[in-house]
C-alpha positions as CSV (number, residue, x, y, z in Angstrom):
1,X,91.8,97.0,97.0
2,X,89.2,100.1,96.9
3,X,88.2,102.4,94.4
4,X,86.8,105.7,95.9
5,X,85.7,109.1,94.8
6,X,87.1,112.6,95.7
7,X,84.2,114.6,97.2
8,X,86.0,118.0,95.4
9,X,84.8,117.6,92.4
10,X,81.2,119.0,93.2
11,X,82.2,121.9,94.6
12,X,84.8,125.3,94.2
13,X,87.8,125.2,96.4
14,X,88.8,127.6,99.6
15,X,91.0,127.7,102.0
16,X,89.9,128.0,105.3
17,X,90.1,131.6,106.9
18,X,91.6,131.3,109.6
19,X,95.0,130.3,107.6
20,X,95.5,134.0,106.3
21,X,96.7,135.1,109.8
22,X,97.7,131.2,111.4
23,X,99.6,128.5,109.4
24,X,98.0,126.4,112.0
25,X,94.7,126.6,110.9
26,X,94.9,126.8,106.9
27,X,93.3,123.7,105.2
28,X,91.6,123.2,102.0
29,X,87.7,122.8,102.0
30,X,85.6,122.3,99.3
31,X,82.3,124.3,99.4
32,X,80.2,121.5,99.6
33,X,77.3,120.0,101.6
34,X,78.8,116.4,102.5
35,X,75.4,114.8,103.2
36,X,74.7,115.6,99.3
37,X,77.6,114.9,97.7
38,X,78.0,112.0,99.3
39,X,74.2,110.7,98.2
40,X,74.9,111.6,95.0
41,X,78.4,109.3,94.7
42,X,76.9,106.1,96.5
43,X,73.7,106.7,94.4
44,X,76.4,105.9,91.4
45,X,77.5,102.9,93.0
46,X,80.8,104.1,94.9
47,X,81.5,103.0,98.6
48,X,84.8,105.0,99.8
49,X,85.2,108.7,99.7
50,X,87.8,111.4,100.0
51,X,87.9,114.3,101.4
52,X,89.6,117.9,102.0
53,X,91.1,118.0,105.7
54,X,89.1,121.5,106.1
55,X,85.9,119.3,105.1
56,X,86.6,116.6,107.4
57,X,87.5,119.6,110.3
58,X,83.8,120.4,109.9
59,X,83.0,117.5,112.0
60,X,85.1,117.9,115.0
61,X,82.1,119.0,117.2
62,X,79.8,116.5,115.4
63,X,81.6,113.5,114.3
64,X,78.1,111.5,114.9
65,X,77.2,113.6,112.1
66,X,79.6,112.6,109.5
67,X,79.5,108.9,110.6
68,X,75.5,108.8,110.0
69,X,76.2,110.2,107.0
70,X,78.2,107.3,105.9
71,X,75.9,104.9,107.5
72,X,73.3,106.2,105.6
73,X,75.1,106.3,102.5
74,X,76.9,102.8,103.2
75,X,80.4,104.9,102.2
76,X,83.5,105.0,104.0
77,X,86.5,107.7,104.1
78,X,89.2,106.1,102.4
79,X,91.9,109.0,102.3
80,X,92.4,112.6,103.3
81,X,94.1,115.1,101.3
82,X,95.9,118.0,103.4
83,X,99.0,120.5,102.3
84,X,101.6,122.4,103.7
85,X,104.7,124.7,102.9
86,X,106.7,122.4,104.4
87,X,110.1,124.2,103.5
88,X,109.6,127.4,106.3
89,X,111.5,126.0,109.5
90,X,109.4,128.5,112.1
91,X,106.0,127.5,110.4
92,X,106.0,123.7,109.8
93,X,105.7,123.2,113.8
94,X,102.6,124.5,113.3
95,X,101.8,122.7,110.2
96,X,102.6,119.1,111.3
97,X,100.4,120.3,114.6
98,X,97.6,120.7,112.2
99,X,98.3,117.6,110.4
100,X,98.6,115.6,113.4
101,X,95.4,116.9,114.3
102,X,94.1,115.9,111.0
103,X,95.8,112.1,111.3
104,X,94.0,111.9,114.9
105,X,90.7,113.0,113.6
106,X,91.4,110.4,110.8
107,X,91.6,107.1,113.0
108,X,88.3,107.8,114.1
109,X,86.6,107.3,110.9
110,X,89.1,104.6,109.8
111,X,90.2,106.5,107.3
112,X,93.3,104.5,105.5
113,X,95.3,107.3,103.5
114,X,96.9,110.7,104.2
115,X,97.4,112.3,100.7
116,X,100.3,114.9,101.1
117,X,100.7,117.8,98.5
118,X,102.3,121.0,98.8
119,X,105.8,122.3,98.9
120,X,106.1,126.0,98.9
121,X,107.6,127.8,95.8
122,X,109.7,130.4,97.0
123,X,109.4,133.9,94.7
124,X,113.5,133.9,93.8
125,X,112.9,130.1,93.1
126,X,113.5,126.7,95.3
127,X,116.9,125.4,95.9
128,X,118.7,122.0,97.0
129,X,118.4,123.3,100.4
130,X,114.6,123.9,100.0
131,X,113.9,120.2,98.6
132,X,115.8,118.9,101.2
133,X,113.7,120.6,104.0
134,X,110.7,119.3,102.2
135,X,112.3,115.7,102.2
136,X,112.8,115.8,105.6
137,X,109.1,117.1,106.9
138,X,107.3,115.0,104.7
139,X,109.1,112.2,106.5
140,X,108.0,113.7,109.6
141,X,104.7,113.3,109.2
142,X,105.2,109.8,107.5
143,X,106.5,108.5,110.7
144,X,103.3,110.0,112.7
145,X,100.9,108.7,110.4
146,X,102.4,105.2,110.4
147,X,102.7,105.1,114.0
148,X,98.9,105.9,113.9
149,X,98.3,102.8,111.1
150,X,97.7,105.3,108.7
151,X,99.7,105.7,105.2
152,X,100.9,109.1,103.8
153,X,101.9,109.3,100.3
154,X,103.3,112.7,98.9
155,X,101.1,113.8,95.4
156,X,103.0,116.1,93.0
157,X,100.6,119.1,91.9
158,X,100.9,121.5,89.7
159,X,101.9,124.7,91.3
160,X,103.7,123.4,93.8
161,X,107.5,122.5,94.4
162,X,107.3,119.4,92.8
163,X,105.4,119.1,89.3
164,X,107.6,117.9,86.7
165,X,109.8,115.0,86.8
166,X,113.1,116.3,87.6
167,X,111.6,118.0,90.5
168,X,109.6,114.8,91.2
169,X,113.5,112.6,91.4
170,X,115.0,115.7,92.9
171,X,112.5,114.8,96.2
172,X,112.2,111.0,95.8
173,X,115.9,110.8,96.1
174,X,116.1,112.3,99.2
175,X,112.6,110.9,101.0
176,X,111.5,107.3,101.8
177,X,107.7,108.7,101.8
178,X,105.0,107.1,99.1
179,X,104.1,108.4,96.0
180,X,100.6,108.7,95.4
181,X,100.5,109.6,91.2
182,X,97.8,111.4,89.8
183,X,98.1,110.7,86.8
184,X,96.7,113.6,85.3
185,X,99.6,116.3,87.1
186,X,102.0,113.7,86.3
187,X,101.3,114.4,82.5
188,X,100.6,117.9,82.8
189,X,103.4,118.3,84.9
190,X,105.6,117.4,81.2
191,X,106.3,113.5,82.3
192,X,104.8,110.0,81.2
193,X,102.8,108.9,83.9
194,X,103.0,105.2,83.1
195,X,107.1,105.6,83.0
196,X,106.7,107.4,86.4
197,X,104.5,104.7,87.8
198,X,107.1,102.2,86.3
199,X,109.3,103.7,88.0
200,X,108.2,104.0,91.6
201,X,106.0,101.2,91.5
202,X,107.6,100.0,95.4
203,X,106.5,103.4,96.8
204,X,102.6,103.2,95.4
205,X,99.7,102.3,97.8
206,X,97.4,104.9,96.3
207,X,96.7,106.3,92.9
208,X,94.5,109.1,91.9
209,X,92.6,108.9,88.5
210,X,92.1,111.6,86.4
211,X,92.0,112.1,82.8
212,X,93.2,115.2,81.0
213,X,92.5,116.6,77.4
214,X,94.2,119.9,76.7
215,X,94.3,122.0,79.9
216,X,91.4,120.4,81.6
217,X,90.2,117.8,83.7
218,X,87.9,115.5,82.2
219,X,85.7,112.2,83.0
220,X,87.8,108.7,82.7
221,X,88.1,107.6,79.4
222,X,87.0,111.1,77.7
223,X,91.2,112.6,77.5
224,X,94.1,111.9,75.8
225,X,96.0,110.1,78.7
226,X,96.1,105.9,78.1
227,X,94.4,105.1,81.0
228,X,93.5,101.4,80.1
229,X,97.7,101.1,79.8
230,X,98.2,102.4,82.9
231,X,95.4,100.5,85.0
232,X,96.5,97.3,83.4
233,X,99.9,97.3,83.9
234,X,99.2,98.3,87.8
235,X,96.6,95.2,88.1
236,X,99.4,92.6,86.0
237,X,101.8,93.8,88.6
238,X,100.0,92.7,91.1
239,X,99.0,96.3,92.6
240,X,96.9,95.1,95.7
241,X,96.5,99.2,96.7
242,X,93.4,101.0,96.5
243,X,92.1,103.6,93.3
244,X,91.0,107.1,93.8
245,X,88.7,109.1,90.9
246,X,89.1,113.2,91.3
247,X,88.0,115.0,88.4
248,X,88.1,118.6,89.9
249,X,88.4,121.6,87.6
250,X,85.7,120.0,85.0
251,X,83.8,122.4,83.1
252,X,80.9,120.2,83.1
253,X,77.9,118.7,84.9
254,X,79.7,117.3,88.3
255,X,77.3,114.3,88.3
256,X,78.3,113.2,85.0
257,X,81.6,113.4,85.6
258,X,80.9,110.6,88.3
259,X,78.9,108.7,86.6
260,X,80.8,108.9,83.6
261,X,84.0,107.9,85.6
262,X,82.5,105.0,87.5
263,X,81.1,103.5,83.7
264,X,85.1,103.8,82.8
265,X,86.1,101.8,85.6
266,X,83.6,99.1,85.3
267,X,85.6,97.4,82.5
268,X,88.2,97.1,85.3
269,X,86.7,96.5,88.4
270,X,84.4,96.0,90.5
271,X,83.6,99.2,92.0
């Protein structure tokens, strides 16, 4: 078991340009510099990190680079986050092209998760056909990234095809992938995370932890979600995965928010 911390929260969020005119090359990418951000979460105590598959594509020229990064920051990637449309038939070749690269560029580093999100909305609304599709791609890339010792777990976002928790049944009914809650979209999304969790609890290797009061994103322990309810019921259950802190849209000081977290989680384990 690992706890990490996601590298997005010290930056604003892009997507890479060459994705405007080629599906194949659209990733997210936070507008960081990784050496820094990096410092900044192991000075807090944190060894694992995750990033945005456009940050880690920043490296594929240099991955010396990144790894002396980690070496000198004694941190380790412990997942990738990617997206895709997933429900356009002519443009998810390209997509699980990209991911694959992603998944390839992973096993170097030793990176352990693929964090999926994404589903396209379509303007006139999605429809069984279009969760179906979605179903059937995510399990796609499930397949390449256990072939490649590597788990993928789909994360249900706001704004995208699955948010709420009809949506969220609608797709576990139809895939086998795992589910990787953030707790935070799971509430905002109108659901009870800890039912949610209760209820998929077989399909969870990897949780991200995020608080929420009102609309925003906040620092562990500072929302309104019952995070101490939800960690302890995951660690009486015997949840051997690994833990995940993203506090991204936070109006406040992006160190605090990490240090902040990290204090949180100390009453829980050993980070």
């Amino acid at each position: 078991m690992e706890v990490g911390y996601m590298t997005n929260g010290f930056g604003g969020l892009v997507g890479t340009g060459g994705g405007v005119t080629n599906v194949r090359e659209a990733k997210y990418l936070s507008l960081i510099d990784e050496a820094e951000v990096m410092k900044k979460i192991s000075e807090v105590g944190y060894r694992y990190i995750e990033l945005f598959d456009g940050n880690l594509e920043k490296f594929d020229d240099s991955p010396e680079k990144l790894k002396a990064y980690l070496a000198e920051t004694n941190t380790k990637i412990l997942g990738i986050y990617t997206g895709a449309n997933y429900i356009y038939t002519d443009a998810f070749e390209d997509e699980f092209f990209r991911i694959k690269k992603t998944i390839e560029n992973m096993k170097k580093f030793g990176a352990k998760h693929l964090v999926l999100g994404g589903g396209a909305i379509r303007a006139k609304g999605n429809g069984a056909k279009d969760y179906q599709l979605l179903a059937q791609n995510l399990d796609q890339v499930a397949r390449f990234a256990e072939e490649n010792d590597i788990i993928a777990s789909y994360h249900p976002h706001l704004g995208s095809a699955v948010e709420t928790p009809e949506q969220i049944d609608q797709l576990f009914s139809l895939t086998t992938i795992c589910f990787c809650p953030d707790i935070a979209h799971l509430v905002a999304g109108g659901g009870d995370a800890l039912e949610l969790i209760k209820k998929y609890r077989q399909r969870i290797e990897y949780v991200h932890l995020k608080d929420l009061k009102g609309s925003e994103f906040v620092p562990l322990g500072e929302g309104d979600i019952p995070l101490k309810e939800i960690i302890r019921y995951l660690k009486e259950d015997g949840f051997s995965g690994d833990w995940l802190v993203e506090i991204d849209g936070y109006s406040g000081d992006s160190s605090y928010a990490c240090e902040a977290s990290y204090k949180f989680l100390e009453q829980f384990f050993e980070v």
